[in-house]
C-alpha positions in Angstrom: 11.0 -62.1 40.3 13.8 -64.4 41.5 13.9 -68.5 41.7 16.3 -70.8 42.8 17.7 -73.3 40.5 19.2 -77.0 41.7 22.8 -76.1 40.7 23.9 -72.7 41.3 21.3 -70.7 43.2 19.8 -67.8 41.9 18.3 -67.1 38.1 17.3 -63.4 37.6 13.9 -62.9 36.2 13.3 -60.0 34.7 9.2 -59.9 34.1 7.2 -56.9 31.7 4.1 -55.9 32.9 3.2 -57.0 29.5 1.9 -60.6 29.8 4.2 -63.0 28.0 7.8 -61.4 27.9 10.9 -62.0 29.9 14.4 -62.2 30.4 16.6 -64.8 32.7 20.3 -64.3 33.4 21.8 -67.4 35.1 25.2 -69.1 35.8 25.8 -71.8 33.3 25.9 -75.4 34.8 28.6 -76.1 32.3 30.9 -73.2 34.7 32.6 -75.8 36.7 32.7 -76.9 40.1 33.2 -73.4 41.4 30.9 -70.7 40.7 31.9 -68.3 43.3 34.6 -67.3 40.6 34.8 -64.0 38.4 35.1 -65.9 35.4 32.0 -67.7 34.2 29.7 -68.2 31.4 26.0 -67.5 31.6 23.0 -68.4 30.3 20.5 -65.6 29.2 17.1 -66.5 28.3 14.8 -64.4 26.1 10.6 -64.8 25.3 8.4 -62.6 23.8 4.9 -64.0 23.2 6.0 -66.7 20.7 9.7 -65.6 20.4 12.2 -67.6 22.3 15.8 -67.1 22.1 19.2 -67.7 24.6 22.7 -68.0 24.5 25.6 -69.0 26.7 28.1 -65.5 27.1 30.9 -65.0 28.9 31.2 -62.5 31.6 33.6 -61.5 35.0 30.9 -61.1 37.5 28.4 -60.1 35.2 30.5 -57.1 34.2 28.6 -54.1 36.2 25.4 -55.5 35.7 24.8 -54.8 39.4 25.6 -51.1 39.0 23.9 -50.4 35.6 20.2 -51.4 37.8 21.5 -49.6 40.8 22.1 -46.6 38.3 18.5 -46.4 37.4 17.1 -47.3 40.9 19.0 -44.6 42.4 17.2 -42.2 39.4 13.7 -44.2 39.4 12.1 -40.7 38.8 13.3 -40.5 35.6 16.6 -39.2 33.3 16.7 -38.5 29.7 18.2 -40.6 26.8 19.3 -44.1 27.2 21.5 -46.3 29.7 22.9 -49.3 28.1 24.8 -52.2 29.2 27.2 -54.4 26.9 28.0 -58.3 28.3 32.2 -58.2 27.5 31.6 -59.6 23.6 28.5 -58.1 23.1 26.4 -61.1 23.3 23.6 -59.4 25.6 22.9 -55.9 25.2 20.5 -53.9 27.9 18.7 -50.5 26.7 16.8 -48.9 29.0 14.6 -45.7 28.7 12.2 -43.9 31.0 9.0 -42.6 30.0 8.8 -39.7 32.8 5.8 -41.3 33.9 6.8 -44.1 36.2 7.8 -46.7 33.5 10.9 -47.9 32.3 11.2 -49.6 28.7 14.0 -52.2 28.9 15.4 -53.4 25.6 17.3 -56.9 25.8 18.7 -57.8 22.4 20.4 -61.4 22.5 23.1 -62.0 19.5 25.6 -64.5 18.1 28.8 -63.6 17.4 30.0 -62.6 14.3 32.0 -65.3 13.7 29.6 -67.8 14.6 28.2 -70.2 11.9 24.6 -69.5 12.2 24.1 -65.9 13.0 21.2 -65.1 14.9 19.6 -61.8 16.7 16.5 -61.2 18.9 14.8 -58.2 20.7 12.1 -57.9 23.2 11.2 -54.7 25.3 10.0 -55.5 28.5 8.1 -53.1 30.3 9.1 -52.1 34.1 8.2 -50.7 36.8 10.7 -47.8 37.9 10.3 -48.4 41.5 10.8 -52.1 41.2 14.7 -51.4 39.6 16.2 -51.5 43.1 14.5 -54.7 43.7 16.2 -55.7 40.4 19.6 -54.3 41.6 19.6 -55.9 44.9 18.6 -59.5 42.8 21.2 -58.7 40.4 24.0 -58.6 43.3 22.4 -61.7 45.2 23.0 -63.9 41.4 26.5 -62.5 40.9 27.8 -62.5 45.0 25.7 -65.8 46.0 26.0 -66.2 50.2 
């Protein structure tokens, strides 16, 4: 699912088919008057029943985001092992595995940095559809290449 927001445009909504979890990538407000740029922070939102977590990260055009869904549209039958994606400090990590069945089991794990002074981690696994990841990958490229 995809909604606008007042500032930038688009939020990516990433839905389980398990009541109750999601996960929201969106341009940070705070990114300055020109969005349209490589450079930007972002805001990634996590809930799991009663677990809410996000973070602002930093990220060129949401380093290959756009490819990692298009990746596992282009193979919505199925592949073995694991395809992961890393935001540029490791902030948001994406694991995703398919069941050979149809579904895809999407890991999102939100962290602080190392440095940081409260240290934090959270996990959901969000539960997908494997024929809705090109709609994902086509959303993915509409919040990074906004018309």
């Amino acid at each position: 699912m995809i909604r606008r927001t007042m500032a930038f445009g688009d939020v990516l909504e990433i839905r389980s088919n398990e009541a109750g979890a999601h996960l929201s990538i969106r341009r940070d407000d705070e990114s300055g008057p020109h969005p349209e740029l490589d450079d930007a922070y972002w805001i990634a939102a996590l809930r799991c029943g009663p677990m809410e977590a996000s973070l602002r990260f930093y990220e060129m055009s949401l380093g290959g985001l756009t490819g990692y869904f298009a990746a596992m549209a282009a193979g919505w039958r199925g592949w073995s092992g694991e395809r992961r994606w890393t935001s540029l400090e490791g902030d948001l990590t994406l694991v995703a595995t398919h069941d050979g069945l149809g579904a895809v089991t999407l890991t999102a794990r939100l962290r602080t940095e190392a440095f940081a002074t409260h240290r934090w981690d959270a996990s959901a696994e969000l539960v997908l559809d494997a024929g809705a990841l090109d709609r994902l990958a086509r959303r993915v490229e509409t919040l990074v290449r906004p018309s």
